[in-house]
ZAZASE-916995 format. One line per field, with one value per residue (C-alpha): x, z, y; residue number from 1; residue in three letters. Coordinates in nm, 4 decimals. Example, Ala and Ser with C-alpha at 12.3 -4.5 7.8 and 13.67 -1.06 7.14 Angstrom:
BEGIN
east	(1.2300 | 1.3670)
up	(0.7800 | 0.7140)
north	(-0.4500 | -0.1060)
seq	(1 | 2)
type	(ala | ser)
//
This chain:
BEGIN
east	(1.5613 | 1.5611 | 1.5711 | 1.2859 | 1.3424 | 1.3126 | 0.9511 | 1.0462 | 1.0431 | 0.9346 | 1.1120 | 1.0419 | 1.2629 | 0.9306 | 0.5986 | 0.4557 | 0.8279 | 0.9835 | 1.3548 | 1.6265 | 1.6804 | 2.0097 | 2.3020 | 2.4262 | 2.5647 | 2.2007 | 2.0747 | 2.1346 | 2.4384 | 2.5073 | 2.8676 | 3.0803 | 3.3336 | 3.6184 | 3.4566 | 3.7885 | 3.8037 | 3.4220 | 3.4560 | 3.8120 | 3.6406 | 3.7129 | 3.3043 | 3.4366 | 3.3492 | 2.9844 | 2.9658 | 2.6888 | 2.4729 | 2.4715 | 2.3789 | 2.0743 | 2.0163 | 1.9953 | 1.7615 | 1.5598 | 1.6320 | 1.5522 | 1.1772 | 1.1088 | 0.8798 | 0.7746 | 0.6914 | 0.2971 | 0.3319 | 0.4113 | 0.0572 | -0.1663 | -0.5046 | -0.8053 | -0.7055 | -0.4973 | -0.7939 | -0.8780 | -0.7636 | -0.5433 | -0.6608 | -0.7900 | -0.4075 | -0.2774 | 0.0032 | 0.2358 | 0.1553 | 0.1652 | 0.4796 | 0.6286 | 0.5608 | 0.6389 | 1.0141 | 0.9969 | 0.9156 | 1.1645 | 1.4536 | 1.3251 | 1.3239 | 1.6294 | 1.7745 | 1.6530 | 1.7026 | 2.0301 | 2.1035 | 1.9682 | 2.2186 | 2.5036 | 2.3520 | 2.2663 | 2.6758 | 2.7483 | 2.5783 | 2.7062 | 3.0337 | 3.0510 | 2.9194 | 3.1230 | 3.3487 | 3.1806 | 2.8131 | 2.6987 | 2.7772 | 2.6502 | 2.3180 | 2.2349 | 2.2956 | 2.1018 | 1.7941 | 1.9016 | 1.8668 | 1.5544 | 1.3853 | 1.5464 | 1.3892 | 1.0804 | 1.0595 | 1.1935 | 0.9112 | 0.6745 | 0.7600 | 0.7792 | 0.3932 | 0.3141 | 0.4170 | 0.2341 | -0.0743 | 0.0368 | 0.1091 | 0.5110 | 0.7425 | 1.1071 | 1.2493 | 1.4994 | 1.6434 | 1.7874 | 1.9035 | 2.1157 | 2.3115 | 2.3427 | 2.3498 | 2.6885 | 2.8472 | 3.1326 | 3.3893 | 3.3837 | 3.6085 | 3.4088 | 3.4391 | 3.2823 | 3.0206 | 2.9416 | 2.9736 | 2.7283 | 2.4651 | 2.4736 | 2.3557 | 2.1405 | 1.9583 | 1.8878 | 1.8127 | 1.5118 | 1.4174 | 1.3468 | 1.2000 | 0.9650 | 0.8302 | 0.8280 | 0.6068 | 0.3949 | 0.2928 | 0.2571 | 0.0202 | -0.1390 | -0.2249 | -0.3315 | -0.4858 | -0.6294 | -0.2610 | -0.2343 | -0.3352 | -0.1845 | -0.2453 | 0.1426 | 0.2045 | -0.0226 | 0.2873 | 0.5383 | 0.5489 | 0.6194 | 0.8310 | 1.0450 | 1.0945 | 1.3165 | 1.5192 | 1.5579 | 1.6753 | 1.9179 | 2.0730 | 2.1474 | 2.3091 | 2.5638 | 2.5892 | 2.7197 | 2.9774 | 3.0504 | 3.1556 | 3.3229 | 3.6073 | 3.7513 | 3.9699 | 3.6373 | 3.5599 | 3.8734 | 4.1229 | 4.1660 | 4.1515 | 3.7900 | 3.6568 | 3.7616 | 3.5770 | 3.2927 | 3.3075 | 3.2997 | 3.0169 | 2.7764 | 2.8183 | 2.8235 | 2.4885 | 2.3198 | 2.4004 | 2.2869 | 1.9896 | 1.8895 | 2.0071 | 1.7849 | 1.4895 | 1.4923 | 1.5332 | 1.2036 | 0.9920 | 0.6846 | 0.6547 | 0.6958 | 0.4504 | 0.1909 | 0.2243 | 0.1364 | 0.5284 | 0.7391 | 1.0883 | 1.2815 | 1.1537 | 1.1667 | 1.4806 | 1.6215 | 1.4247 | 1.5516 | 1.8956 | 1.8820 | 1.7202 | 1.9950 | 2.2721 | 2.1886 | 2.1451 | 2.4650 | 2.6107 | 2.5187 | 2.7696 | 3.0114 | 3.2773 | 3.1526 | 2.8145 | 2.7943 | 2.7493 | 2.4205 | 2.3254 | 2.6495 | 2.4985 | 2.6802 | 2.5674 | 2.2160 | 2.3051 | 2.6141 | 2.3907 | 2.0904 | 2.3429 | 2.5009 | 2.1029 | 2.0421 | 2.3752 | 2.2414 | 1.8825 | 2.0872 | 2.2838 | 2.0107 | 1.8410 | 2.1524 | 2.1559 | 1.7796 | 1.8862 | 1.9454 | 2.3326 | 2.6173 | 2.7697 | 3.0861 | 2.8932 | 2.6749 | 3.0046 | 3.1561 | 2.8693 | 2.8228 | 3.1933 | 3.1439 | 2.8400 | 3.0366 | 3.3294 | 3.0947 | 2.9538 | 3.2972 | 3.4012 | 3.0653 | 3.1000 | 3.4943 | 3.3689 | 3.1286 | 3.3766 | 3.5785 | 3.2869 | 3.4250 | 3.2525 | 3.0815 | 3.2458 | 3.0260 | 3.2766 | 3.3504 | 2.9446 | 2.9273 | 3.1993 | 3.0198 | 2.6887 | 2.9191)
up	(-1.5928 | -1.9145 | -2.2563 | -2.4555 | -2.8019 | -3.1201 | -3.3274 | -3.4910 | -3.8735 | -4.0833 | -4.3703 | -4.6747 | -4.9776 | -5.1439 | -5.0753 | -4.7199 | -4.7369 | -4.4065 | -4.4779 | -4.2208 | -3.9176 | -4.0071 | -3.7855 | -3.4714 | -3.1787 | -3.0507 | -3.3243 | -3.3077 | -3.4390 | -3.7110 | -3.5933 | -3.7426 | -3.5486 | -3.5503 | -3.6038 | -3.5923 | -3.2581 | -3.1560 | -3.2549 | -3.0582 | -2.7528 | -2.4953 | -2.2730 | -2.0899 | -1.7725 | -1.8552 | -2.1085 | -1.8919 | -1.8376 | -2.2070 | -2.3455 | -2.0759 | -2.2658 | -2.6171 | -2.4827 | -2.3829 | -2.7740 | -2.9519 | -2.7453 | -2.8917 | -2.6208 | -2.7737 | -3.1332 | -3.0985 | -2.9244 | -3.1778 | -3.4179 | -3.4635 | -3.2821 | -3.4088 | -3.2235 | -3.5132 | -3.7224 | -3.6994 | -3.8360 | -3.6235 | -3.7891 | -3.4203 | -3.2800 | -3.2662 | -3.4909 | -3.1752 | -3.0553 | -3.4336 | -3.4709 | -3.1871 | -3.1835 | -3.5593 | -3.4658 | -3.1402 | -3.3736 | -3.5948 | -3.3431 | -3.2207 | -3.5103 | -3.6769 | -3.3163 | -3.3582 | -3.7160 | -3.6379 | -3.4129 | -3.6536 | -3.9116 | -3.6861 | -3.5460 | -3.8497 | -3.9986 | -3.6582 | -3.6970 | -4.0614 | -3.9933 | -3.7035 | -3.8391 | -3.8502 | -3.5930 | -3.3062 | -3.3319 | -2.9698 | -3.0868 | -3.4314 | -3.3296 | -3.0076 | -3.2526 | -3.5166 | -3.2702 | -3.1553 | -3.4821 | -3.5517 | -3.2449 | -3.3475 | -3.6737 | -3.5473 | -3.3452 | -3.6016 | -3.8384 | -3.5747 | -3.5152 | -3.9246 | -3.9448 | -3.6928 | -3.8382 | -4.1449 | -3.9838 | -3.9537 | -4.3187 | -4.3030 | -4.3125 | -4.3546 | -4.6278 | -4.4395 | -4.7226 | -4.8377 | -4.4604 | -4.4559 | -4.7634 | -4.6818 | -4.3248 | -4.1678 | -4.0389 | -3.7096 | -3.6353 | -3.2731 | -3.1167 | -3.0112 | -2.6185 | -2.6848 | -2.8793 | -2.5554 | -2.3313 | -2.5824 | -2.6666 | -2.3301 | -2.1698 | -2.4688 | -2.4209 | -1.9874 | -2.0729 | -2.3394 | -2.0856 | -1.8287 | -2.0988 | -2.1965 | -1.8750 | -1.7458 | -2.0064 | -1.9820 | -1.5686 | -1.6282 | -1.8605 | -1.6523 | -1.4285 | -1.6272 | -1.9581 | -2.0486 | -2.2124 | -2.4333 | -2.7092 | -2.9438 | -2.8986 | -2.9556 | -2.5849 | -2.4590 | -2.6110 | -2.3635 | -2.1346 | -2.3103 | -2.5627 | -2.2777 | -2.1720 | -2.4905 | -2.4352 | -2.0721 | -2.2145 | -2.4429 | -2.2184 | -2.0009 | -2.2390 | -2.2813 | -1.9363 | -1.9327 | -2.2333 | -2.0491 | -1.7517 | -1.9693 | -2.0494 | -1.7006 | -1.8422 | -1.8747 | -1.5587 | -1.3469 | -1.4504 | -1.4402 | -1.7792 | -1.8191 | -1.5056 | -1.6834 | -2.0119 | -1.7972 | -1.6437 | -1.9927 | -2.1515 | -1.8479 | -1.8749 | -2.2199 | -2.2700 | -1.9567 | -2.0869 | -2.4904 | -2.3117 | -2.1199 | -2.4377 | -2.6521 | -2.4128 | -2.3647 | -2.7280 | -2.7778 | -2.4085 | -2.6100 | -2.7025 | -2.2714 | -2.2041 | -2.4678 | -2.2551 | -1.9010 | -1.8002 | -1.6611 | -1.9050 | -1.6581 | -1.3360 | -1.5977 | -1.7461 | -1.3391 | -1.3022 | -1.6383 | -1.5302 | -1.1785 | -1.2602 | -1.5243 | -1.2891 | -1.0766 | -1.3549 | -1.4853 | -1.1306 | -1.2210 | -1.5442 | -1.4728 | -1.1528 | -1.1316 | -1.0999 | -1.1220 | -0.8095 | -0.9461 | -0.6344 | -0.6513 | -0.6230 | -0.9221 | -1.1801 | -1.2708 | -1.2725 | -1.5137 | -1.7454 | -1.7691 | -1.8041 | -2.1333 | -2.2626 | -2.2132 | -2.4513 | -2.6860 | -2.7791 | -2.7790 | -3.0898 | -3.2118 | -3.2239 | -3.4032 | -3.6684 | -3.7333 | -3.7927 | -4.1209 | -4.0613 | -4.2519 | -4.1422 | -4.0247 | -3.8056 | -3.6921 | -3.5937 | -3.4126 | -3.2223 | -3.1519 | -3.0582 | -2.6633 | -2.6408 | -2.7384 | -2.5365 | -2.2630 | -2.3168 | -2.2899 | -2.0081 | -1.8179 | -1.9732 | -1.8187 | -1.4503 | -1.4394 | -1.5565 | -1.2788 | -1.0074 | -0.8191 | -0.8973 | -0.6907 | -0.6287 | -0.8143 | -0.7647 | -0.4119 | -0.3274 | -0.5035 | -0.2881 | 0.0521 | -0.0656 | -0.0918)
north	(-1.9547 | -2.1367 | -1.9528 | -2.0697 | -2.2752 | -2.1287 | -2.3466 | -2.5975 | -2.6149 | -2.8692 | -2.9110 | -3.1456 | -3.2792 | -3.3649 | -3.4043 | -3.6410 | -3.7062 | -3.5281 | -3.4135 | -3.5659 | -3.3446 | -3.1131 | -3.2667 | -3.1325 | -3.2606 | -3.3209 | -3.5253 | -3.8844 | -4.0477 | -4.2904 | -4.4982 | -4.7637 | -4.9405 | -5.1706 | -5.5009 | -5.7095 | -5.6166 | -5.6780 | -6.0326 | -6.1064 | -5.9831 | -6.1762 | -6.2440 | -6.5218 | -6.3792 | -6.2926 | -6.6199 | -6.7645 | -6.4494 | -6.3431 | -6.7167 | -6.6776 | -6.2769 | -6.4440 | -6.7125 | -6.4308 | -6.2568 | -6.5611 | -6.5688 | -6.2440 | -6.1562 | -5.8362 | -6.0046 | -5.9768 | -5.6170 | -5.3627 | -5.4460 | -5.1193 | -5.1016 | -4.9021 | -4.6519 | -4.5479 | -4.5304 | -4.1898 | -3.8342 | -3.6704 | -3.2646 | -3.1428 | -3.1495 | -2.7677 | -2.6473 | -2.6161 | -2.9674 | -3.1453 | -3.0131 | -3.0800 | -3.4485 | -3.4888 | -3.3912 | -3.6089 | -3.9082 | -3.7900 | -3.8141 | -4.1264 | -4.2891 | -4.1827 | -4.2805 | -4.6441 | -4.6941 | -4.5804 | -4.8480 | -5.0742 | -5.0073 | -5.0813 | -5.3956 | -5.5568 | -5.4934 | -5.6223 | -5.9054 | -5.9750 | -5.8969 | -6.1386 | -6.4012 | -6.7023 | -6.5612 | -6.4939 | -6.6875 | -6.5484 | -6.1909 | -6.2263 | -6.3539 | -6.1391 | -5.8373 | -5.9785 | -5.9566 | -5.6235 | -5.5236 | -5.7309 | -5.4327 | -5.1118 | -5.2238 | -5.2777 | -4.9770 | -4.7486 | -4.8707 | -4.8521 | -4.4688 | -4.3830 | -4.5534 | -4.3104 | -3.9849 | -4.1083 | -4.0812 | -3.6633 | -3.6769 | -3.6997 | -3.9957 | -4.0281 | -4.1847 | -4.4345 | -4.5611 | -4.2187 | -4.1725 | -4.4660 | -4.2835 | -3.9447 | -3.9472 | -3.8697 | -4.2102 | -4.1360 | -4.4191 | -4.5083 | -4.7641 | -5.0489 | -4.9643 | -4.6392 | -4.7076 | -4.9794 | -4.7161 | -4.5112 | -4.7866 | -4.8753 | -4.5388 | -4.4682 | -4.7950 | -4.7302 | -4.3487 | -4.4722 | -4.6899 | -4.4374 | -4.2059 | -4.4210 | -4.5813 | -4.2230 | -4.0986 | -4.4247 | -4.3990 | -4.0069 | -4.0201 | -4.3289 | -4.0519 | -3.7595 | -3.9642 | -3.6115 | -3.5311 | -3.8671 | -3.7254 | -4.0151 | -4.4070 | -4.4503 | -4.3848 | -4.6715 | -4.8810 | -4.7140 | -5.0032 | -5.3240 | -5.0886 | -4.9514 | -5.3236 | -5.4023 | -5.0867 | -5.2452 | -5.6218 | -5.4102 | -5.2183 | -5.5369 | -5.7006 | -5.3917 | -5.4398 | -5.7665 | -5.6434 | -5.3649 | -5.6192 | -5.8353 | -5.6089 | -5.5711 | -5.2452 | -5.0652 | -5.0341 | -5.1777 | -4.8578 | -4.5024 | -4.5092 | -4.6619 | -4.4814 | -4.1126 | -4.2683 | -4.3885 | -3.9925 | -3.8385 | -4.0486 | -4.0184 | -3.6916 | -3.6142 | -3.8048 | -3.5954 | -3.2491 | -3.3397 | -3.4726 | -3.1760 | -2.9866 | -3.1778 | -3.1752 | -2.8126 | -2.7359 | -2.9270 | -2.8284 | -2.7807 | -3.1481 | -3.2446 | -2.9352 | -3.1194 | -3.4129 | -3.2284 | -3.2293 | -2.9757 | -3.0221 | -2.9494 | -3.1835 | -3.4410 | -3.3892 | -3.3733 | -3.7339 | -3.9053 | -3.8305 | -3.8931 | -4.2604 | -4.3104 | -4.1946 | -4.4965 | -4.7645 | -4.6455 | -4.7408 | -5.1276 | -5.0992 | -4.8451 | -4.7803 | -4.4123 | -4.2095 | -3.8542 | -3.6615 | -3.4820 | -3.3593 | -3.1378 | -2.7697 | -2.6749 | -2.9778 | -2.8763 | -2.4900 | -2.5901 | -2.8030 | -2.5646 | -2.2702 | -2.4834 | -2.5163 | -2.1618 | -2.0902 | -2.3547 | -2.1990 | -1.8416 | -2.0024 | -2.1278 | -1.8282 | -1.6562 | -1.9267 | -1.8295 | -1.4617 | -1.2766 | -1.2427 | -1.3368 | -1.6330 | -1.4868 | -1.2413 | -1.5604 | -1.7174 | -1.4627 | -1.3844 | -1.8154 | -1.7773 | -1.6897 | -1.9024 | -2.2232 | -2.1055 | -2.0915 | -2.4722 | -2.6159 | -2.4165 | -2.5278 | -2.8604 | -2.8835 | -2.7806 | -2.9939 | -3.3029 | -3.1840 | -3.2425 | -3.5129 | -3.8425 | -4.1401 | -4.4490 | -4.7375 | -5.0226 | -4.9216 | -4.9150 | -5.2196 | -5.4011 | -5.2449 | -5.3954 | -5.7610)
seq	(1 | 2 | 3 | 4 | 5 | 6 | 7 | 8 | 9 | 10 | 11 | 12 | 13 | 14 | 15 | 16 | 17 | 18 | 19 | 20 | 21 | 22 | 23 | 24 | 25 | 26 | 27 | 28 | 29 | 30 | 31 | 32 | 33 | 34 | 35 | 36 | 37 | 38 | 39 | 40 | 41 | 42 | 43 | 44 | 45 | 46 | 47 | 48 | 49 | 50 | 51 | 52 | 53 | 54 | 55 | 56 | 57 | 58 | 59 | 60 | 61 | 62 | 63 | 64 | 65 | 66 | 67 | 68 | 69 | 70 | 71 | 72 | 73 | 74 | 75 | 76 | 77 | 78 | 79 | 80 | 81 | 82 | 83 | 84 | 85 | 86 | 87 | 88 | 89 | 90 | 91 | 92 | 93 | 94 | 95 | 96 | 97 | 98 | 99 | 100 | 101 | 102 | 103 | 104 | 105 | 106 | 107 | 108 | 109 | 110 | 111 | 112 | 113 | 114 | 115 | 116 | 117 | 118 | 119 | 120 | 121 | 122 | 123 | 124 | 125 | 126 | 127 | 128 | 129 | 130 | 131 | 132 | 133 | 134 | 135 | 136 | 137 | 138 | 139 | 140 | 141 | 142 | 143 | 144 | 145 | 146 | 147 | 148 | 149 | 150 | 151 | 152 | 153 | 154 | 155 | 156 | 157 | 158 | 159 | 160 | 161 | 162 | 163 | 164 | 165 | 166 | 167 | 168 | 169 | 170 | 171 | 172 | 173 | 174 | 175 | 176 | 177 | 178 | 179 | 180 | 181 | 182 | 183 | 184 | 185 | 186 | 187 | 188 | 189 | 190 | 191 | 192 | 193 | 194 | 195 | 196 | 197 | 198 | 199 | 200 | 201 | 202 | 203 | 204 | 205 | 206 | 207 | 208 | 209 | 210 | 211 | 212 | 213 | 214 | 215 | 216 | 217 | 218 | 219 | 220 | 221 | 222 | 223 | 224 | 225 | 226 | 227 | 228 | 229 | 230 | 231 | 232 | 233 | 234 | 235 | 236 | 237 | 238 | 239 | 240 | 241 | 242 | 243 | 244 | 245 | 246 | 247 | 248 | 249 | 250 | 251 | 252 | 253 | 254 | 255 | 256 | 257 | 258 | 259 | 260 | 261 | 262 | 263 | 264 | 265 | 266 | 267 | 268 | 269 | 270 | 271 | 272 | 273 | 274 | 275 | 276 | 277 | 278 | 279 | 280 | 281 | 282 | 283 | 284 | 285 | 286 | 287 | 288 | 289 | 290 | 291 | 292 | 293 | 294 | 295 | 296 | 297 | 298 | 299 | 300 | 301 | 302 | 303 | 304 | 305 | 306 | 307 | 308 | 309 | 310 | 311 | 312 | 313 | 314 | 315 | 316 | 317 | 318 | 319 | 320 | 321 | 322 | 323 | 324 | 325 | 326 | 327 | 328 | 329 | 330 | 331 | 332 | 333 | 334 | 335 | 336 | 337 | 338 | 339 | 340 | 341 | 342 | 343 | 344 | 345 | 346 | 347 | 348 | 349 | 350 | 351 | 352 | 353 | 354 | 355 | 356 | 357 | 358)
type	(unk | unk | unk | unk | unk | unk | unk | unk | unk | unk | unk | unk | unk | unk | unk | unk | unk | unk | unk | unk | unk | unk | unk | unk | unk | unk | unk | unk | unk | unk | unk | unk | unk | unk | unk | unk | unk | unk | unk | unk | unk | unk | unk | unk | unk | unk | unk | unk | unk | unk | unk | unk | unk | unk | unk | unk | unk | unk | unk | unk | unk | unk | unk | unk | unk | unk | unk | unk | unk | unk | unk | unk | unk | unk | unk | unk | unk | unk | unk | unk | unk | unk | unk | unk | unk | unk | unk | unk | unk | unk | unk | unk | unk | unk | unk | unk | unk | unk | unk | unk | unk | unk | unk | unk | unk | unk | unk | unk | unk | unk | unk | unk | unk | unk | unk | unk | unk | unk | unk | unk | unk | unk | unk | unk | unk | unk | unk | unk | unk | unk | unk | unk | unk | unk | unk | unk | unk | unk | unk | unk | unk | unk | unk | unk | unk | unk | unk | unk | unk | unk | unk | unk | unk | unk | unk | unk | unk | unk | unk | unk | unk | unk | unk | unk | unk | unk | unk | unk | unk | unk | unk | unk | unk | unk | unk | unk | unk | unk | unk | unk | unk | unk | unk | unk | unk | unk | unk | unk | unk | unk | unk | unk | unk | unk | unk | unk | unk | unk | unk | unk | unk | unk | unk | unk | unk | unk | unk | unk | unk | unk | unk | unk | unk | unk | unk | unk | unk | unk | unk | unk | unk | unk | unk | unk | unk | unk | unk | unk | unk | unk | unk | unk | unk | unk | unk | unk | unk | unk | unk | unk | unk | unk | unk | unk | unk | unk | unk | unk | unk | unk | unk | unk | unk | unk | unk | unk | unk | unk | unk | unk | unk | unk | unk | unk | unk | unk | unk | unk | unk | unk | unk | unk | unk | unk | unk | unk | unk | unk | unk | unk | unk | unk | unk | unk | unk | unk | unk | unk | unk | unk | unk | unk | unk | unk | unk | unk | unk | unk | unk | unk | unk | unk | unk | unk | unk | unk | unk | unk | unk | unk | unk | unk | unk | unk | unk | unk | unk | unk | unk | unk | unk | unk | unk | unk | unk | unk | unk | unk | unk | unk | unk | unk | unk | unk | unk | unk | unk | unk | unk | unk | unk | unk | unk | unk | unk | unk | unk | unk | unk | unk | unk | unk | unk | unk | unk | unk | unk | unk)
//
């Protein structure tokens, strides 16, 4: 059974202005990379598919989508504590998540420029969305009195280097798992329109459809460098970002179950669905899936969660940090020893499937 979460807190560093989520390994990334090496990339192999992509990019077939309705137009004072809360730090995550992505689009794009024009551009339209969505998400915790100062993220947030094949194997998994996020809140709350308690989900559909575009395009890149997915080396990478981007998932969607319970889901069937869905995109891109149907893999993952709201729960206590520590210290040794067993779970075949299917 799953621990319950600790409420969340809202903190501010002054006032309507909501202060940035503390960093952990759940909260979305800021990266840099080695842009030298982005633009020698060789795409000669998926040339064709990703000129037809930035045709697509340069339509901009979302442009008229993301305009408020008069919907919006209201006071949102009749949503309980619990639920206000909870949604506040889901639009938090989500839109330090896509103004991150913004960020390292737009210094792709300017860094590229002049030296690889087909790179430069399709990230300057990448960017031109995350930005879009990441305002999008800011307006509407504004309407719950809170916004976050985006300007003051993008100079004190934390910024990791990640070599440019990683952060495609990141992006790339991070784009397909918001797609299935999204369209999976959408058609639930399709069905049961008593939970949509906020306009901003009626957007789920056409948003989810740019998450979709994105993550085909780091498809193709993903394709394009044939040691990615053609060698052991790239299918244990493949193995240890699938994974790693599962368990902070169910991590992260435990931690916050009474934002899915506002919405009329069960966290945990649709944490099981999210990564089952993504599992099998993942199988277009990469020469492995993870065997998720292994008895072991969802006991393993929910076993790491359960650790992860005991720590939290001892970082929310009165004692000294040493003490904290100590007492953390067999909870985190327990994470990496679940997180190691379940790397070891033999994995599926893509390529292999892939060459049946031809």
């Amino acid at each position: 059974m799953v621990t319950s979460a600790p409420p969340v807190e809202i903190k501010e560093i002054s006032p309507g202005v909501k202060a940035p989520t503390e960093e952990t390994i759940l909260t979305p990334r800021f990266y840099i990379t080695d842009f030298d090496k982005v633009a020698n990339l060789d795409l000669s192999t998926q040339q064709e598919e990703l000129e037809a992509m930035l045709e697509q990019m340069r339509a901009d077939l979302n442009r008229h989508h993301f305009v408020r309705t008069e919907e919006f137009n209201q006071t949102w004072d009749h949503l309980d504590d619990t639920t206000r809360k909870a949604f506040i730090d889901f639009l938090d995550r989500s839109c330090t998540s896509e103004f991150s992505g913004f960020l390292l689009f737009k210094e792709l794009s300017r860094k590229l420029k002049g030296r690889n024009p087909l790179l430069s551009e399709m990230f300057h339209h990448l960017a031109r969305d995350e930005a879009r969505h990441a305002g999008f998400l800011n307006k509407a915790m504004s309407d719950l009195g809170l916004s976050l100062d985006l300007g003051y993220l993008t100079k004190n947030r934390t910024y990791t280097f990640f070599k440019p094949e990683w952060v495609i194997y990141t992006v790339y998994l991070s784009e397909k798992i918001g797609y299935w996020r999204y369209i999976t809140m959408y058609r639930h709350l399709e069905k049961h329109p008593e939970h949509k308690f906020y306009p901003l989900f009626n957007f789920f559909e056409s948003w989810c459809q740019d998450e979709n575009r994105h993550g085909d395009i780091f498809n193709a890149l993903v394709r394009s460098q044939r040691q990615m997915w053609d060698s052991w080396s790239g299918r244990l990478w493949a193995r240890f970002f699938l994974l790693a981007v599962f368990v902070t998932h169910s991590l992260a969607v435990m931690e916050r179950s009474d934002f899915y319970h506002s919405l009329g889901f069960d966290p945990t069937e649709y944490d099981i669905h999210i990564i089952r869905k993504t599992n099998e995109s993942g199988g277009r891109a990469f020469p492995v899936m993870l065997n998720v149907d292994h008895p072991e893999f969802f006991k393993r993952v929910y076993r790491c969660s359960d650790r992860n709201i005991k720590m939290q729960q001892i970082d929310k206590s009165n004692a000294p940090k040493f003490v904290k520590f100590l007492r953390k210290l067999p909870l985190i040794a327990g994470v990496a020893g679940d997180f190691l067993r379940l790397y070891l779970i033999k994995p599926i075949d893509a390529e292999a499937m892939r060459e049946t299917v031809r």
